[in-house]
Structures are given as structure tokens and as C-alpha cells.
C-alpha positions in Angstrom: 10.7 2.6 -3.4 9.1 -0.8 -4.4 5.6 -1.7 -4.7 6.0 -3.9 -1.7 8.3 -1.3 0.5 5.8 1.5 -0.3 2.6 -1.0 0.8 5.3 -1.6 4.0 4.8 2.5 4.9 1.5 2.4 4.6 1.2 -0.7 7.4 3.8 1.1 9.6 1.4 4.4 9.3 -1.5 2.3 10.3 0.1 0.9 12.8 0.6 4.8 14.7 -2.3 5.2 14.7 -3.7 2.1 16.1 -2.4 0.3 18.9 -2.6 -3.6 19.5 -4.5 -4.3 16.4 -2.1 -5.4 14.1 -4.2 -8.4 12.6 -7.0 -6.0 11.4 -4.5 -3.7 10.0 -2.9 -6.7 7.6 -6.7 -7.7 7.0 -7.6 -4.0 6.0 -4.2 -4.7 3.7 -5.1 -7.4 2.3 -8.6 -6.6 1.6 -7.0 -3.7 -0.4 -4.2 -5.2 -2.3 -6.9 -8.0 -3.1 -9.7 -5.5 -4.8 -12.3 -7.1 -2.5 -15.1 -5.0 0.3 -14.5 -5.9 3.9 -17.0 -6.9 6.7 -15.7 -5.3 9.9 -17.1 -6.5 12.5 -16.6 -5.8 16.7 -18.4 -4.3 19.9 -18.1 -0.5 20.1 -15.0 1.7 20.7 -12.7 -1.1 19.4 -11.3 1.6 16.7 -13.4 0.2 13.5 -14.0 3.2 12.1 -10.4 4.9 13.2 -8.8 1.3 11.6 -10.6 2.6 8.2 -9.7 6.0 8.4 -6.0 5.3 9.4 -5.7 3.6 5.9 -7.5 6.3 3.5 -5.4 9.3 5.6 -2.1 7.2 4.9 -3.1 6.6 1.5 -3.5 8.6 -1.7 -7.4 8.2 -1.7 -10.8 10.2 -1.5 -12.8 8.9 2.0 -16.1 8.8 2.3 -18.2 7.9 5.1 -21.6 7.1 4.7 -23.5 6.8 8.6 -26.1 4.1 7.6 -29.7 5.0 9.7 -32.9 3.5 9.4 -34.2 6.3 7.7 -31.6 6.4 4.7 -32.5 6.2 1.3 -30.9 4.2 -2.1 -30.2 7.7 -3.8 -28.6 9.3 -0.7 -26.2 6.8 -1.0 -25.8 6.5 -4.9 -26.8 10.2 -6.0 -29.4 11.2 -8.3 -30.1 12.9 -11.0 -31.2 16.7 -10.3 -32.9 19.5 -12.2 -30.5 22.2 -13.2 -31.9 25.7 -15.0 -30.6 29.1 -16.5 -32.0 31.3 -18.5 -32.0 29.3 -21.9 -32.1 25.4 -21.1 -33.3 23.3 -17.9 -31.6 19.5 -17.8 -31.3 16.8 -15.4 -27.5 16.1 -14.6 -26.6 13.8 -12.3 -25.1 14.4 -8.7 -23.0 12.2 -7.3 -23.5 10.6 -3.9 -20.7 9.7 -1.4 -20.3 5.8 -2.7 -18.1 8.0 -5.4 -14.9 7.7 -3.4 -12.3 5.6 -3.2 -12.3 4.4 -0.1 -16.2 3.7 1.6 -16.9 3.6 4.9 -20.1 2.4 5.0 -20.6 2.6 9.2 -23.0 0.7 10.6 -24.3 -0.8 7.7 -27.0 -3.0 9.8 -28.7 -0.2 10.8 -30.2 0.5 7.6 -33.2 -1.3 5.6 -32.6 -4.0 3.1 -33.2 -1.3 0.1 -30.7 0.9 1.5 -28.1 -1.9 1.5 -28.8 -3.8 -1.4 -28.2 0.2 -3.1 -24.7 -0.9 -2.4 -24.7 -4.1 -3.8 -24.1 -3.3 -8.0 -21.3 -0.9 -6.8 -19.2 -3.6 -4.6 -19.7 -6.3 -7.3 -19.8 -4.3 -10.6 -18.0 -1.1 -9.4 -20.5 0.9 -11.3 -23.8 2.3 -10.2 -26.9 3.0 -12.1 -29.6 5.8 -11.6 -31.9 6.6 -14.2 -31.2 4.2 -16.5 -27.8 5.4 -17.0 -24.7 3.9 -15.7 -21.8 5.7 -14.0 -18.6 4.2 -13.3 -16.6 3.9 -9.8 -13.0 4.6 -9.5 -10.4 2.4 -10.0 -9.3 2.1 -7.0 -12.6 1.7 -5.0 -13.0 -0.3 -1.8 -16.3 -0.5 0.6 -15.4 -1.3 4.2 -18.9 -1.5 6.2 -18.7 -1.7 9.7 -21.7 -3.5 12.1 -22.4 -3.6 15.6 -23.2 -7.3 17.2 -24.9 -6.2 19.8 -28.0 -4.0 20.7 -30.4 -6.1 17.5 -33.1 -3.6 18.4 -33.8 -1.1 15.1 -31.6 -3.2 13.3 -31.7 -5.1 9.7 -29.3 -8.2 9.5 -27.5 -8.5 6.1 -28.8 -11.6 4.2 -27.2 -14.4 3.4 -26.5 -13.1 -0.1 -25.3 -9.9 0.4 -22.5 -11.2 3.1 -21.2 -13.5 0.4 -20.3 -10.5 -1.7 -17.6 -9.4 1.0 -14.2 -10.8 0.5 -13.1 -11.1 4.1 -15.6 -10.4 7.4 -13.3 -9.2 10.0 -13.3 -9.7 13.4 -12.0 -7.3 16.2 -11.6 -8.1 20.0 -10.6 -6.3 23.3 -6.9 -5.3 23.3 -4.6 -6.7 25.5 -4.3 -4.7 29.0 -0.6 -3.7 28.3 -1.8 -2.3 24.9 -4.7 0.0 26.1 -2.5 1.7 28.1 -0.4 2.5 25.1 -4.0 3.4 23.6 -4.9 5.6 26.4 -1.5 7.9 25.7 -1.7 7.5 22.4 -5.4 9.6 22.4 -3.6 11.7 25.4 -0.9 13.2 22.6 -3.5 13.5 19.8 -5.5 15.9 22.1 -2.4 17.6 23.4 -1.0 17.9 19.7 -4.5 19.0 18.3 -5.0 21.9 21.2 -1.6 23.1 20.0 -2.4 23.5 16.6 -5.7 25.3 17.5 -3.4 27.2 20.0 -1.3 28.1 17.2 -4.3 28.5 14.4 -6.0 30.9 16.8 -3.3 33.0 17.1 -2.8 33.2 13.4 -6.8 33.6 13.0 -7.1 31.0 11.0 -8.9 27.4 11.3 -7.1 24.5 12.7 -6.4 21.8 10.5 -4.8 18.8 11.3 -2.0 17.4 9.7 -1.1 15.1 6.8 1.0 12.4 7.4 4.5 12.9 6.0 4.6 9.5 3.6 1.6 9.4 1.8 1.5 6.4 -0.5 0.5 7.4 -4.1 -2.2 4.7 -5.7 -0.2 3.6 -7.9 1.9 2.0 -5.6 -1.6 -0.5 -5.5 -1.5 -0.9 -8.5 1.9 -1.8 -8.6 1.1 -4.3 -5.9 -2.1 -5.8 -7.5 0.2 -6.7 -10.4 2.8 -8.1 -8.7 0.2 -10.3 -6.5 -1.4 -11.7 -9.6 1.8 -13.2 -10.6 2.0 -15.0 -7.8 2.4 -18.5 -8.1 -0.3 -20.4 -7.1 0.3 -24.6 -7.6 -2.4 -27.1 -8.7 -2.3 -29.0 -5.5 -2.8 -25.9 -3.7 -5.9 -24.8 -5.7 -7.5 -28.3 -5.1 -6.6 -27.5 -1.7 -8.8 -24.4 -1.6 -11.6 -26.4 -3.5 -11.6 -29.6 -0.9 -12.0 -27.0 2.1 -15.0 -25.5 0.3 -16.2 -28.6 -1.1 -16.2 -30.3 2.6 -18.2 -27.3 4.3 -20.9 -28.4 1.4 -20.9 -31.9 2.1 -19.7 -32.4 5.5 -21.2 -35.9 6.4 -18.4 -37.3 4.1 -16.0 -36.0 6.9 -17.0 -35.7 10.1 -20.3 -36.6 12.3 -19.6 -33.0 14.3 -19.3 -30.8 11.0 -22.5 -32.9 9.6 -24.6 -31.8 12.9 -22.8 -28.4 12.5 -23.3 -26.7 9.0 -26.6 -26.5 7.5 -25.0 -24.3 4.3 -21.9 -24.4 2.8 -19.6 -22.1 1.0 -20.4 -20.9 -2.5 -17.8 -20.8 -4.9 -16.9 -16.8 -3.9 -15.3 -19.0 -0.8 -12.7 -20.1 -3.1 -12.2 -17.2 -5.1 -11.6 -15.2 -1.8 -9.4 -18.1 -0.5 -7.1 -17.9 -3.6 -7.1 -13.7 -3.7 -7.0 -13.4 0.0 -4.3 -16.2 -0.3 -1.6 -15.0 -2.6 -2.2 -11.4 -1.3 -1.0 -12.6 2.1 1.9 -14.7 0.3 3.3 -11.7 -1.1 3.1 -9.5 1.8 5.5 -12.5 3.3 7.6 -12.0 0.6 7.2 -15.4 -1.0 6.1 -15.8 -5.0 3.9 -18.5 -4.1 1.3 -19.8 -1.8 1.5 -22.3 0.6 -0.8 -23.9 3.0 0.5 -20.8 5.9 -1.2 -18.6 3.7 -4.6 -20.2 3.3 -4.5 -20.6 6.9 -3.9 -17.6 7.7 -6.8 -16.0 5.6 -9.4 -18.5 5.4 -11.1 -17.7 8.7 -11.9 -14.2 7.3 -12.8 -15.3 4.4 -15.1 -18.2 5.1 -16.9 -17.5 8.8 -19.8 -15.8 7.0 -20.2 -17.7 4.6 -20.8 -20.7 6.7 -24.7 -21.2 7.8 -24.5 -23.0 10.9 -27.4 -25.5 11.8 -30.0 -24.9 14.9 -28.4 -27.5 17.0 -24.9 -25.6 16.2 -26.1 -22.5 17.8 -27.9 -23.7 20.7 -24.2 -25.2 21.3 -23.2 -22.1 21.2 -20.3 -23.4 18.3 -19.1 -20.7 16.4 -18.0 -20.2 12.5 -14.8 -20.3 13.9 -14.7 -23.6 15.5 -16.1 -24.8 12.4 -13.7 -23.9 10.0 -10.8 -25.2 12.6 -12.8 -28.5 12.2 -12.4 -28.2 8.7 -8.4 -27.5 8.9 -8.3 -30.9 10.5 -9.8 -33.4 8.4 -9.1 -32.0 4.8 -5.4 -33.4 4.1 -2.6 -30.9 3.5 -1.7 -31.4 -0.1 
């Protein structure tokens, strides 16, 4: 199979596993065909963390999950270097901690101090971590996808400014259509009914239950593949000054509009422009097009840009969101 029928499987195995939630699942895509971290953001039991693990159980991919609590530490998330003896020699060697996977879940990432979080920080930008004055290297495939609650702000740490800009796209999940939570609610119906028949069948075997691989696993390679393809994309010079004038207006938005003036207090750094053109020609090629056009940027730059935004006082007590902002923006830059 092709790079792009392989990446194809791997939505449609997503997509069994997760019902009415077919925009985060081309998100999570995109964030992983684009070699960027992910900002997943939504109220509880909206299947954050089961999006994340749907991807690295259809994938070819060590998971790791790291449950971020105020009590954490930098080395329980980056390792550290232990003391090893026998009889002739003692040594320090290092031991990895659970960052060294491919795929991170890094759950409830707020809920952790600003050391804890900022331990994360030289592995998402760098993809290497260092302990000890020695550095080790991540993967190559490597992907942290943090999750954060927006509610209950009690015991909790809100990412700066600076370390939100280092996530390629922060991702939004809602409540599911009615029609689709009731294909939710049978969908969790035949897990438990499948996984009491494989403990059924485990117990009468004496052996532990284990569940079950998908059938069409997709090999890393087939990323790989894809990341190579997607850099090939064609990407015109209108449409990168495009990119630029979107960013450029959320800096200077007086030049615009009166509304976006009151609105935005901080603009976009240049990462918004970067993640616009990744994000961008990632999204083009899951259409099937060798180029980007303006569908694509609007089709990512809400993900890419709402938290990158820093909205004014007056903003917020108008209760405007990032959103609104950035569909503000859409209408006064001109299409190239």
C-alpha cells in the first residue's frame, strides 16, 4: 500500500474506536504527519485520552502515559541517572523515564508545577533530553500529546504563554451530537461484552486476559513515507504571504479593524506561521492535492493559532473567544 492509503487505515482504525469525533481524529493526523506536539484540550469524558490511545494502538509505536500531579518531579518524567554495583565496579547509568516513547501522553498536563512542565519543554522542541550533563536522544518518531482540563482551576498550574507556543496545534473537543452518543454508548456496550469473553475464555485456559491487537497495524515507516511526500508539497508564494499577512494582522491589528484592535493584546509569533504552513500542506495532502490552497489554511489555522492569540481584558469581559478572533481575521486579510 501507499504512504497515503496506509495513513487512510490508520484514520479508519481511529475512527472504531471513536465515535462522532472525526475532526480530532484528522487533527491527531495531522499533528503526526506534521512532526509537531498537540494541545488537547475538552471537559472530562470527551475520549481525550482514548483519541490518543486509539492512534498509538493502530500504529507501530511505543505509548507512554505520563499522569501529570502536583507532586511530580522533572526526573520522573525525564529519567535519571542511577547507581549500579557488583562485585568489581559501581557506576551511574542512566534510566530512562517514560518521555522515551514514541508516542507521549502527557494527561493532564496543568496539574503539574511549572518545573515539572517546563522538564518537557527541551524534549518537544529539541527531541533530546539532558540529565547530568549528558544528552540522550528521543526517537524518531516522537510525538507529545498533553491533555488539560478547563474546568475545576483549583490545584492547578496554567501553561505559560511560552510554553503553549511550542505546540503545533491546541485542539478542541466538544459534546457529541445526541445521535452519536448513542452509537458511543453500544460501542463501550461491545467492548465490555467482547472483553468478558476473552477473560471468559483466558480463565478457562488459566491464563491472563489480554486484549487484542488490531489486525492492520501501520508500520512507522509508512510516516515516514508520508512526511516525505508532504514536504514536497507545493506550497506558492502568494500563499506563503498569505500565512504571513494573517499572522502579521494578529500583531498589528489597528491597521485592520477597530474590533480586532480592542480584541488582541498579543499577537502570533512567527511559530504561527511555521504551524500554518506544516499544519497546512499536511492537510493538503491528506485531500489528495500537491499543493495548498486557501481550504487548507482554513481548515487548520484555528488549531494552530487560538493559543497563540493573547486576548485583551476588555475581550474577555466580552466574553469573545480566540475563535471569533481568528474568524475576524479570515475576513479582512484578502485571499491571495
Amino acid at each position: 500500500m501507499s504512504a497515503r492509503e496506509q495513513i487512510a487505515t490508520l484514520e479508519e482504525g481511529m475512527g472504531r474506536a471513536i465515535v462522532g469525533q472525526r475532526d480530532v481524529i484528522r487533527r491527531l493526523i495531522i499533528g503526526l504527519l506534521a512532526n509537531g506536539n498537540l494541545l488537547v484540550e475538552g471537559l472530562p469524558g470527551l475520549a481525550k485520552t482514548r483519541a490518543i490511545k486509539a492512534l498509538a494502538k493502530n500504529l507501530e509505536a511505543d505509548f507512554s502515559r505520563i499522569q501529570f500531579t502536583p507532586d511530580l518531579l522533572p526526573a520522573d518524567v525525564t529519567g535519571t541517572d542511577m547507581l549500579y554495583r557488583d562485585e568489581q565496579k559501581s557506576e551511574f547509568r542512566f534510566h530512562p523515564g517514560p518521555i522515551f516513547a514514541n508516542i507521549v501522553l502527557a494527561d493532564e498536563i496543568n496539574r503539574a508545577p511549572a518545573k515539572v512542565q517546563s522538564a518537557l519543554l527541551e524534549a518537544m522542541e529539541e527531541r533530546q533530553v539532558t540529565v547530568a550533563g549528558k544528552t540522550h536522544k528521543m526517537p524518531p518518531l516522537f510525538m507529545v500529546m498533553a491533555t488539560q482540563n478547563p474546568i475545576e482551576q483549583e490545584g492547578t498550574y496554567p501553561l505559560p504563554e511560552a510554553q503553549m507556543d511550542r505546540f503545533l496545534m491546541h485542539v478542541l473537543i466538544t459534546y457529541p451530537p445526541v445521535e452519536d452518543e448513542v452509537q458511543v454508548i453500544e460501542l463501550v456496550r461491545s467492548e465490555e461484552i467482547a472483553a468478558a469473553k476473552r477473560e471468559s475464555e483466558a480463565s478457562a485456559e488459566g491464563n491472563a486476559a489480554e486484549p487484542r491487537q488490531p489486525a492492520d497495524v501501520i508500520p512507522q515507516q509508512a510516516v515516514f513515507d508520508a512526511r516525505r511526500e508532504i514536504a514536497a508539497i507545493h506550497v506558492s508564494d502568494a500563499m506563503a504571504r498569505y500565512m504571513a499577512d494573517l499572522v502579521e494582522a494578529s500583531r498589528h491589528p489597528a491597521k485592520l479593524s477597530e474590533e480586532l484592535a480592542r480584541w488582541i493584546e498579543i499577537g502570533a509569533s512567527p511559530r504561527g506561521s511555521i504551524a500554518l504552513d506544516k499544519a497546512g500542506r499536511t492537510n493538503a495532502w491528506l485531500e489528495g492535492r500537491d499543493y495548498v490552497d486557501p481550504q487548507d489554511i482554513h481548515a487548520v489555522i484555528h488549531d494552530c493559532l487560538r493559543h497563540r492569540l493573547g486576548l485583551s481584558f476588555e475581550a474577555q469581559g466580552e466574553g469573545i473567544s480566540a475563535d471569533r478572533v481568528i474568524d475576524t481575521l479570515l475576513n479582512v486579510v484578502a485571499l491571495p
